[in-house]
N, C-alpha and C positions, 0 to 999 in steps of 0.2 A: 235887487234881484229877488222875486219871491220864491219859497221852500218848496222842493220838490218830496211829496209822501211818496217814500220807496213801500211803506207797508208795516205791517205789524208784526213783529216777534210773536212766535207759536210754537208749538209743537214739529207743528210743520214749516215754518219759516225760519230757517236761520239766518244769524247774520249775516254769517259768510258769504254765506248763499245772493244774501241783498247785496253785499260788499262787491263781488267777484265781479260782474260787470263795469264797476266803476272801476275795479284796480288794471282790468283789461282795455277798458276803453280809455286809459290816460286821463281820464278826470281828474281837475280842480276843483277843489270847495271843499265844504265844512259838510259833513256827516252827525247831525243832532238826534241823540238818543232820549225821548222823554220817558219818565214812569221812574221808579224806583230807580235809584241806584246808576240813574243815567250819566250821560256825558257826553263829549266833543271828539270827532276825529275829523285831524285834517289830513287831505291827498293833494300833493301836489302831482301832475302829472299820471295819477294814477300811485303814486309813493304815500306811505303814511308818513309824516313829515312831523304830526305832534297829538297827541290825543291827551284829555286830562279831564279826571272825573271830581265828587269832590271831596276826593281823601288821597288822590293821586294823580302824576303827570308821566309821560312818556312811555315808557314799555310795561309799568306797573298799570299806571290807566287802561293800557290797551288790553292785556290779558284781565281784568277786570268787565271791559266792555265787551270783549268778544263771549265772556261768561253769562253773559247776559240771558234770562230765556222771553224777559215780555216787555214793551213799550214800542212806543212807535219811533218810525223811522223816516226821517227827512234828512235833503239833500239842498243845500245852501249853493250854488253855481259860484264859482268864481273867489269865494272867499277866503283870504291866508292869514295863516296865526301872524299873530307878532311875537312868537318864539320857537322855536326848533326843539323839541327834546327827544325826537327819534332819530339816529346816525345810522342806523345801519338798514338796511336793504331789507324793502318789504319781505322780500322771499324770504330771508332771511327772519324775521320777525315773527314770519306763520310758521317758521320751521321751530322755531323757542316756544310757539304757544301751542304748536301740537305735541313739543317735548314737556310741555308742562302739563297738556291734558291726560299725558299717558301718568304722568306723575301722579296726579290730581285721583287716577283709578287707583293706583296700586296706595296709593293713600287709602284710599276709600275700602280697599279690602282689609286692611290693618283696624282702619280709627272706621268704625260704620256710620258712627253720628253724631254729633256732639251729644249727647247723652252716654256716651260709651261712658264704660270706670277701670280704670287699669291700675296696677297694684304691683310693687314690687314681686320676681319670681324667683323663684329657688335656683340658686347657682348648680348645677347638675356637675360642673365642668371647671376646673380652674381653668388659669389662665389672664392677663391682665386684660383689660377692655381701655382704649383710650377714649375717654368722655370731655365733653365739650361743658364750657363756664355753661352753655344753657342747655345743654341735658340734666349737666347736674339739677339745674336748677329744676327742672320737669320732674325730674325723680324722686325729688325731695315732695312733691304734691302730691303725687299718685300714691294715695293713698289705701286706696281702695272703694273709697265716697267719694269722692271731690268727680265730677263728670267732666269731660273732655273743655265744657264749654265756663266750668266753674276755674277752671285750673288757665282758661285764657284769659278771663276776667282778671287773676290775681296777677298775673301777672304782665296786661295788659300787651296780649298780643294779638293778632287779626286767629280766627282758628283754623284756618290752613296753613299757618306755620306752626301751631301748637300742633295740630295732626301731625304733620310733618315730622316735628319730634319725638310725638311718641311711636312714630310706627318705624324709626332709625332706631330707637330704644328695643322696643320692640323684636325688632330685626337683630337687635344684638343678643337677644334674649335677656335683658335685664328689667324688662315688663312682661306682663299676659293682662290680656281682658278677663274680667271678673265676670260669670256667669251674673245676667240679667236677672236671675230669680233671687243672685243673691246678695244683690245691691239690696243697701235699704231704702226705699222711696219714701213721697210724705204722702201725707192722703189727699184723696185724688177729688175731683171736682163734683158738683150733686149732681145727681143723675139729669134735671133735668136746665141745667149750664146748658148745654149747646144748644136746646132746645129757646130760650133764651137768647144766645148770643144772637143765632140765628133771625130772629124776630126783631130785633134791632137792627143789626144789619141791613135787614133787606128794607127797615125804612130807607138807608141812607144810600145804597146800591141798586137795589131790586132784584132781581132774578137769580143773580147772580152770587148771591151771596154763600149759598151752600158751598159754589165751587172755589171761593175764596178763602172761606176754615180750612177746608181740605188740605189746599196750598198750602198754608200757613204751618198747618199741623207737620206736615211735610218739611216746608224749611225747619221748622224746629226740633223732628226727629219724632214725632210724639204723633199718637193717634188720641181717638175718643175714648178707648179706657185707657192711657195710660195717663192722659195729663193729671199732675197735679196742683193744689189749690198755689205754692209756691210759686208755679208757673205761668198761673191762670193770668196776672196781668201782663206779661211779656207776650203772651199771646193777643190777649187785646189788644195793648198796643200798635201792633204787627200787625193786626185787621186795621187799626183806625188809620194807617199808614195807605191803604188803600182804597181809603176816600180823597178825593179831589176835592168835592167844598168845606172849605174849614168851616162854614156853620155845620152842615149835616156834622163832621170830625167830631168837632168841639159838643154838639147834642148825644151822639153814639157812646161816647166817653162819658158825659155825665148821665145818661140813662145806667151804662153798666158799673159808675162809680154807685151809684142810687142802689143798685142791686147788690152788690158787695157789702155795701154797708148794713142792707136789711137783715 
């Protein structure tokens, strides 16, 4: 049975939005997400029945995929997993991943970006606090330097559970955010980096390219004055993740290793 193109993720296309007919119209088959970070949902009957991305399967896949904002979207007629790892009732499903997206905000007014720095705060108040083996463990990092997304690395978590933790912390008042002015940064990239990057890039892209740093600078928390040289290859990286031909990939990368080194 050949793929049906439901359409592209956008701004203005959401998944859901592609999804919501198939779950009303009782469809069967495999729902294929390509681009970053994609994955598989199967409906049986219009039920999500198994979804798995590839660092995750079943309800964690799913609230992953539905996070989604860009790739495209095809629809497989007829096609069933050969395993089950969703049990409980679609409605039910969209009701856990609207209670996670509410989550997901109030996270996001606590922890702003993985660049945040949060720092032990002054007890104002006695009183005992009961803390968890992994808060302690959060607390012992937040130093005051260590960034939201350095403090997931050490201790190899995804950082929306690291968020998670520090804005419980937080909440308990046993953290504050460290004014931005008065984090220490490292120094920042030359002035004419992007200017660069960008010229590369759009060998390998075309047009397109300015609005892909943008993006990029975005996922990572970071504008054009703030990145610094520290970061400057994670950020490369993260463009060359958005080529498709591994020659172009493999060229972009060694033109901007070629320039690092100069």
């Amino acid at each position: 049975m050949p793929e049906m193109f439901l359409g592209d993720l956008s701004s203005q296309i959401k998944l859901f939005d592609v999804l919501k007919p198939l779950f009303d119209g009782k469809k069967t088959g495999k729902v294929i997400l390509d681009g970053k970070g994609g994955g598989e949902l199967y409906l049986h009957s219009g039920d999500v029945t198994h979804a798995k991305t590839s660092e995750a399967v079943g309800e964690q896949a799913f609230f992953a995929i539905m996070g989604l904002k860009t790739g495209k979207i095809n629809f497989l007629t007829d096609e069933v997993p050969k395993e089950k790892t969703i049990n409980i009732s679609t409605e039910q499903l969209l009701i856990n991943w609207s209670y996670r997206k509410q989550e997901g905000v109030k996270i996001k007014e606590a922890v702003p970006s993985p660049n945040a720095v949060f720092r032990l705060s002054v007890q104002k108040s006695g009183g005992d606090k009961n803390v968890s083996s992994d808060q302690w463990n959060i607390l012992a990092l937040c130093n005051g330097t260590k960034t939201v997304a350095d403090i997931a690395e050490t201790v190899a978590w995804d950082q929306l559970k690291t968020s998670r933790v520090i804005s419980q912390l937080a909440q308990l008042g046993l953290l504050e955010k460290v004014d931005e002015a008065k984090v220490p940064k490292g120094k920042l990239v030359p002035d004419n980096f992007f200017l660069t990057v960008e010229t590369e890039l759009k060998k390998a892209i075309g047009p397109m390219a300015p609005f892909v740093i943008d993006d990029k600078l975005a996922d990572l928390g970071e504008t054009k004055g703030s990145l610094s040289q520290d970061r400057a290859s994670t950020f490369i990286e993260a463009l060359s993740e958005e080529i498709s031909n591994q020659l172009s990939r493999n060229e972009f990368l060694k033109s901007m290793s070629r320039i690092f080194s100069s």
